[in-house]
N, C-alpha and C positions, 0 to 999 in steps of 0.2 A: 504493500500500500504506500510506502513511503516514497516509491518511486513513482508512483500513478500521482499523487495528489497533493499537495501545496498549502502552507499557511494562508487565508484568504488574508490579502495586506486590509482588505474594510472592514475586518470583524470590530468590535467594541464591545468593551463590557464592563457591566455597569453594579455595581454591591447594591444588593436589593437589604435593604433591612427593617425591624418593626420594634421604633424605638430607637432604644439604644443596639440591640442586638442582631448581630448580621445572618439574615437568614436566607438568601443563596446570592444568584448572580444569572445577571439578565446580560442574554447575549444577542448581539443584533447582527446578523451576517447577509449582503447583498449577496445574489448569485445571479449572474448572467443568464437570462432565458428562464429562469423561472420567479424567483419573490425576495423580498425582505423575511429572512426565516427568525425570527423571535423566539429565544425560547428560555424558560428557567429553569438553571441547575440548582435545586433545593442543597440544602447542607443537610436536611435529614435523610433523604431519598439516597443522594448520590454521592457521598462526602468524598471520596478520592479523589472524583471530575473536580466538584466544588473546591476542596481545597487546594490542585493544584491551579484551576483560574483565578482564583481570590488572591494567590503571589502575584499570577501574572498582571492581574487586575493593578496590584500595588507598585508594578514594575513599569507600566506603560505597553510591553513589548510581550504578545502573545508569539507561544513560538509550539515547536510538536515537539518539545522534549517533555519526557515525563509521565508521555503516559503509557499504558497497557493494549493491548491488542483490540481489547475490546471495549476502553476509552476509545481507541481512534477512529475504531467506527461508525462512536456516539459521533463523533465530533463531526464526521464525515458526514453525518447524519442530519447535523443542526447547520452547515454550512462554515462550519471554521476549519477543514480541511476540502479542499474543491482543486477537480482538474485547470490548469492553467488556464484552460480556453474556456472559463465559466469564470472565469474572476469580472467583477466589472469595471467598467470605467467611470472619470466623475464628468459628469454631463453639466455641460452647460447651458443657459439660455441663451437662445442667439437671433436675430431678426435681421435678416443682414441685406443691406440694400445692395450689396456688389452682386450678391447671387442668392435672392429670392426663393422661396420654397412654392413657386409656382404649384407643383402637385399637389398642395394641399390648401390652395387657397377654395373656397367655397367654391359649389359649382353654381348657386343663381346669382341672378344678377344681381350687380348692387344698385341699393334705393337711388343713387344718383349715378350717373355716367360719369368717365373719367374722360378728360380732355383728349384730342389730339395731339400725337407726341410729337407732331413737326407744327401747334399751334404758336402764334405769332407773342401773344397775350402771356405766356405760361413765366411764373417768380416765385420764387423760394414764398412757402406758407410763412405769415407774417407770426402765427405762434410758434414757430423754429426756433427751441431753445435745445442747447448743447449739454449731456450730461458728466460728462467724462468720463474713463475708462474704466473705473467702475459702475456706471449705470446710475439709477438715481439714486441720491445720494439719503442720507439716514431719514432726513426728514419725511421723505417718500414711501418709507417701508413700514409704514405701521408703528406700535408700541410694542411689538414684540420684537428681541430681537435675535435675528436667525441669518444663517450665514448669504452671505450674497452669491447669487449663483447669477447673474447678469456675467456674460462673458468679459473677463479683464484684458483679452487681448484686442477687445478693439475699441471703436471711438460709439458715445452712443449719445442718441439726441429723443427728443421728444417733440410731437405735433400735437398740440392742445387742441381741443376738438372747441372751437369757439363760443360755443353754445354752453353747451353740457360739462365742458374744462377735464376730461377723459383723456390723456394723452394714450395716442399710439406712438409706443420705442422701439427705435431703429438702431440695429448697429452696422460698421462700418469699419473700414479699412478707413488707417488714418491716412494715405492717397486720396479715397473719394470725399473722406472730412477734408483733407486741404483744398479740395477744387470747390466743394460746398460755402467754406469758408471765403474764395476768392471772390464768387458771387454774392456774399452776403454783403463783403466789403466796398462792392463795385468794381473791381479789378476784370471782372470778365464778366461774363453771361450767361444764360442758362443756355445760350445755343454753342457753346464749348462743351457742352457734356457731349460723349458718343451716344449715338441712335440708341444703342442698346442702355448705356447708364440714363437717356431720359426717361426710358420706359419704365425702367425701377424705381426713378421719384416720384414720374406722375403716377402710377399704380399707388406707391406708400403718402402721395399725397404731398412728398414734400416739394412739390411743384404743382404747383396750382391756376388753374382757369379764375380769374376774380369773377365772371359770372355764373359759371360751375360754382365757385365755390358759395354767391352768393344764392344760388338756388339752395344750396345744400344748409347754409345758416337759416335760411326760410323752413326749410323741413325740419329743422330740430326743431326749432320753435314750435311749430305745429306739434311736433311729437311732446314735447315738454308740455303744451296746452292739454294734448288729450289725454296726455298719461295720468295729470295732477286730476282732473276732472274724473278719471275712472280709479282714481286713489279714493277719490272721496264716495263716490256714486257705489262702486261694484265690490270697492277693498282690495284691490287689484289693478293691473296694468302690465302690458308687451310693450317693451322695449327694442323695435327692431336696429336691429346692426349697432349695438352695445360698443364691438370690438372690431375694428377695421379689419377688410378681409386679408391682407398680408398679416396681421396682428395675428389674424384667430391658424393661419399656415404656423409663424414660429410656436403659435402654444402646442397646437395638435403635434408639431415634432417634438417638442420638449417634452410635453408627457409621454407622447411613444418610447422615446427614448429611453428615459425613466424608468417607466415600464418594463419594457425588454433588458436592460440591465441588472433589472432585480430590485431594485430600490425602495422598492413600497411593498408593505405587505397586503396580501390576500386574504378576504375574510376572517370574522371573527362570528364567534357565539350571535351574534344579534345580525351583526349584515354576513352572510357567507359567501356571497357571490358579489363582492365588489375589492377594488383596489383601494386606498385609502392613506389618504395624508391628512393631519389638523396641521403641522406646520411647515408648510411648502412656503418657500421664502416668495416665489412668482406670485403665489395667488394672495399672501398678505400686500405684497405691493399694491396690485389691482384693485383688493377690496379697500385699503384707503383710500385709492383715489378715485372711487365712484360715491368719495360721501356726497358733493357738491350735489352731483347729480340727482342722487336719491335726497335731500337735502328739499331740494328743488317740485320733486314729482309728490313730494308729501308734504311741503308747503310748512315745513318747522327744521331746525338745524339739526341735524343727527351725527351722532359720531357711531363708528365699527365697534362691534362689541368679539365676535369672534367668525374663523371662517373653516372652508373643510375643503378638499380638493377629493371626489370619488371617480372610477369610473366603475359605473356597475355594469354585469355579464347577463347574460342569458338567466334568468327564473328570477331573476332579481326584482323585488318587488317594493313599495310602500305600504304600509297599513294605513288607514284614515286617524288621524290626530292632529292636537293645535302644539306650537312653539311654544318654548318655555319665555322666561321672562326677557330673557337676553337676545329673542327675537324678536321687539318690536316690529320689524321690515325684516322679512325673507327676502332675497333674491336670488334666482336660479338662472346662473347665465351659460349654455348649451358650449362646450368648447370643441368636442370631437365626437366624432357616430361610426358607426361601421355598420352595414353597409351606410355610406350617405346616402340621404336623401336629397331627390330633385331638389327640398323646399323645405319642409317642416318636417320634425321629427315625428315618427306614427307611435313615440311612448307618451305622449299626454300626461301632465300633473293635473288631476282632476280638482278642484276648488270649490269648494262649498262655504259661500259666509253666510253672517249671521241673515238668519231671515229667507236663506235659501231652500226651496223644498228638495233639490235634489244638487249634486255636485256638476260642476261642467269643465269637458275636457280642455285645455288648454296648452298647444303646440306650438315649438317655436324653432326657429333654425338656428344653424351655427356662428354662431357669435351674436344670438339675439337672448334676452332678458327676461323672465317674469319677474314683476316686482308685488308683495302680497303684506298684507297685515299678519304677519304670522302666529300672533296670540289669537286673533277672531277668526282669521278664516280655515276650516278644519279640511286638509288637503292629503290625499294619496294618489298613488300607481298602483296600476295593475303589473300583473307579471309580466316581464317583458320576453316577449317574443319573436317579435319584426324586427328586430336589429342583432347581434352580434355583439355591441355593447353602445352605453351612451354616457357622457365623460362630462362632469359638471364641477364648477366652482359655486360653493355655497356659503353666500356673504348675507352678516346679519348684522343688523343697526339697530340702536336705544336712541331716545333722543337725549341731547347734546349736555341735559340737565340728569340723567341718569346716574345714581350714585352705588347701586350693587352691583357684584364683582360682574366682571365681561368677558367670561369664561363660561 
């Protein structure tokens, strides 16, 4: 065995204790192509395993001396011995204007048209503001704080969505940041980019039609009108195109990614059939900066209270029930599906508020939003069927005067 299988360099391990007193040791193991494998070595159950990981614990440095033949197949077992070619990698987030994730941008159309790339009219979006290399910066990232997984090797910006104040982040080779920068400053023009690099702004937007763009300030408004008015009316509101469609291509790879790396675990006693993150650094980004927005569509200031990153599989299901208190506002924003759909997801949140005789289904596409009262209105799924899986970020707001914990 020692020749087949390898220290995993990502295990971790962590002294579980109750009290003062140490009672085993939680081991966290990424495995390539399959999960985040969890698991705890009791000190009553297995005390050899246990006490030689509780040194290594105290050492920094897990290593295969030490143990028995039939330790090492435990080990082998929980993912802290793994074939080379299952070891994972560390994944980054990446959105990158030099070379686009074309294959996974949405297949319908978007609510607005994008300009002509040889248009006469086309200038850097006027909320083009520069992040730097590592992404956005702490203020950005929520109250919790968790590692930054925005890629450090490149240059990154953001396109405030003028309305709604939503940025879509971009990154970039510090080359196409310098030619970016040359226009910003007036040194050149946007018809210095190559055919090919204008295509990728005007797609990510950072080039813009000012009457394109001003139809498209016209539609948010409008969406912001009907969404506040069916916040109040229904308890509810669709928020379509939340997430610009290159935005919703780099998320969908980021979680594949992820994914197929091993990094998240798979089910648990209450969900079995889903992937699951509460602290994914991408999705805490995101859900601070759609407070404005939800802020906006519920007509009172609110701040994030907590968020969740799933992707559930096949039998995966909801029961009907309401949110706890640190739900004020649910919102379910669609990030990835398999198979896609032309249009609208065929797994529906079914929604029933107060006063309603029966529930109504509710579908949305990829990179679109439901936004709900989640204390009033009492909401499930059926089992799912028609898809393969459906991949969601789940962000939830108090308002802004809220003083119980936000967890």
């Amino acid at each position: 065995m020692s020749g087949e299988l390898i220290v995993n360099p990502h295990v971790t391990l962590k002294v579980i204790r109750d009290g003062g007193a140490i009672q085993g040791i939680e081991v966290r193991a990424p495995v390539r192509g399959d999960r985040l494998r969890t698991t705890k070595i009791a000190s009553a159950t297995e005390p050899s395993l246990f006490g030689t990981l509780l040194v290594q614990s105290a050492t920094g440095a897990v290593s295969d001396e030490g143990f028995s033949a039939d330790e090492r197949a435990r080990l082998a077992d929980i993912g802290v011995l793994v074939a080379p070619d299952r070891i994972s990698g560390k994944v980054w987030f990446t959105s990158d204007l030099d070379n686009p994730a074309y294959d996974l941008v949405p297949r319908r159309a978007p609510l607005t048209p994008r300009p002509p790339v040889d248009s006469d009219d086309l200038a850097l979006a006027p909320t083009l503001r520069w992040l730097g290399p590592e992404g956005p910066p702490r203020e950005m990232r929520g109250r919790v704080d968790l590692p930054n997984r925005f890629d450090p090797n490149r240059s990154w910006l953001a396109i405030d969505d003028p309305v709604t104040a939503v940025p879509a982040m971009y990154s970039s080779s510090p080359a196409l940041e310098a030619s970016i920068r040359a226009v910003q400053s007036g040194r050149t023009t946007s018809r210095d980019f190559s055919a090919d690099v204008r295509r990728h702004l005007v797609d990510a937007e950072v080039l813009q039609s000012p009457a394109i763009t001003a139809a498209r300030r016209d539609m948010r408004h409008a969406q912001l009108t009907q969404g506040h008015a069916s916040m109040n009316d229904r308890r509810y509101a669709v928020f379509k195109e939340l997430l610009a469609p290159l935005q919703v291509a780099a998320i969908r790879r980021y979680y594949r990614t992820l994914i197929a790396d091993g990094h998240l675990p798979f089910g648990d006693v209450e969900w079995p059939d889903r992937f699951f993150s509460k602290h994914d650094a991408i999705c805490h980004v995101y859900h601070h900066q759609m407070t404005d927005l939800v802020s906006a569509l519920v007509g009172r200031r609110v701040k994030p209270s907590f968020n969740f990153f799933a992707a559930y599989h096949r039998r995966a299901e909801l029961p009907p029930h309401r949110d706890r208190e640190q739900c004020t506002w649910s919102m379910s924003v669609l990030i990835d599906h398999a198979p896609e759909p032309a249009d609208e997801s065929p797994w529906p949140l079914y929604l029933q508020p107060p006063g309603a005789s029966a529930a109504t289904p509710i579908s949305i596409g990829l990179g679109d939003a439901i936004l709900y009262y989640g204390q009033e209105v009492r909401h499930h799924r059926l089992p799912l069927t028609e898809a393969d899986y459906c991949t969601y970020w789940f962000f939830f707001y108090v308002p802004e005067d809220f003083d119980g914990p936000l967890d």
